[in-house]
N, C-alpha and C positions, 0 to 999 in steps of 0.2 A: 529596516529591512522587514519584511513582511515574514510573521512565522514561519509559511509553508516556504518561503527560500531560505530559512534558518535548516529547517529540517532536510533538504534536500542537499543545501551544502553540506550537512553532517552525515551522506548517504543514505536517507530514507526513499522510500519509495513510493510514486507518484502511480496511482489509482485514479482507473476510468472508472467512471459510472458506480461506485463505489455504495452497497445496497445493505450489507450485514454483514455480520462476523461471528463466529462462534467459539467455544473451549472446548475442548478434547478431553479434559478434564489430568491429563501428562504435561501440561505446559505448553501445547502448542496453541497458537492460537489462526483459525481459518477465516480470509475473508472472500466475500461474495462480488461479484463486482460484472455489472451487464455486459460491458466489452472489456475486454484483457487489453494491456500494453504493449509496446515492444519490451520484452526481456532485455535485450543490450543497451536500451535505453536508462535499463533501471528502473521501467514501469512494468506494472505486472496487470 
């Protein structure tokens, strides 16, 4: 099974266009990403 359907079975979330990320430097971490997903889908 391919990583990316390892991780997606384990609920991760599946990114369009997916460009950067950054820290907040609190633990959060932000990503960048050209077009958004559908939310209900689980993409963001």
């Amino acid at each position: 099974m391919a990583v990316s359907k390892q991780g997606r079975a384990k609920g991760a979330a599946l990114f369009n266009r997916l460009e950067g990320c950054c820290n907040d430097g609190d633990g959060r971490i932000y990503f960048t990403s050209t077009s958004g997903g559908d939310a209900k889908g689980g993409q963001i």
